[in-house]
C-alpha positions, 0 to 999 in steps of 0.5 A: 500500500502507498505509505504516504496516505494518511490512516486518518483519510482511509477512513469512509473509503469504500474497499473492494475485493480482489475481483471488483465485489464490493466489500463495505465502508473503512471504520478504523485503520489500525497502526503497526506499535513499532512504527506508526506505519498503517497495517490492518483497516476494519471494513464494514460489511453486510446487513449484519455490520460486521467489521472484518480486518485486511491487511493493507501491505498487499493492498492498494489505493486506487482512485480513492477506494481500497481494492484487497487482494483477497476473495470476498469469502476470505475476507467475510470468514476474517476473525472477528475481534471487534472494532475501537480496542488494540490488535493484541500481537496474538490477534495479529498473528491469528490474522496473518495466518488468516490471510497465509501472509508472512510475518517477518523474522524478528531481527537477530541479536546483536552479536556481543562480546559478554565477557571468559569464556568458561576454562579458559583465560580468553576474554 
């Protein structure tokens, strides 16, 4: 997704699936702890409004809608952890598998020197 959008402007935008269906109305926008950097938008969906969560990395802002790489259906059986409260890391990783999406690594620890080593007279 573009990154130099505003969350703030995704907001009442109108989300399409990956073949054109009309998926329903962007309520929240959800930011990545660490960065800042938009990651999950909830949309409201159907008669029901339901809000399901996409992710917004693979998709794209296309003439002020939102178009998801995804099947409606995918999108519809999404888990449902409400709207208005904190993605919790474990609710994340519940929706990257969701959508078969790869989380990446964290990054290694540096490599420190911590002091001997055990029997020998090397630091």
């Amino acid at each position: 997704m573009q990154t130099d959008i505003d969350p703030r402007n995704l907001i009442g935008r109108k989300a399409f699936d990956r073949n054109g269906t009309k998926l329903g109305t962007i309520d929240e926008v959800y930011l990545d702890d660490a960065t800042g950097t938009p990651e999950w938008a909830a949309i409201r969906t159907g008669l029901f409004s339901r809000d399901a969560f996409v992710p917004l990395e693979p998709s794209e802002l296309i003439d002020g809608t939102l178009h998801v790489p995804f099947d409606r259906a995918l999108i519809k059986d999404a888990p449902d952890f409400g709207v208005g409260r904190h993605l919790s890391p474990e609710q994340e990783l519940q929706l990257y598998h969701h959508y078969s999406l790869d989380i990446a690594a964290p990054p290694p620890f540096p490599d420190h020197d911590f002091g001997k080593l055990a029997d020998t007279d090397e630091p």
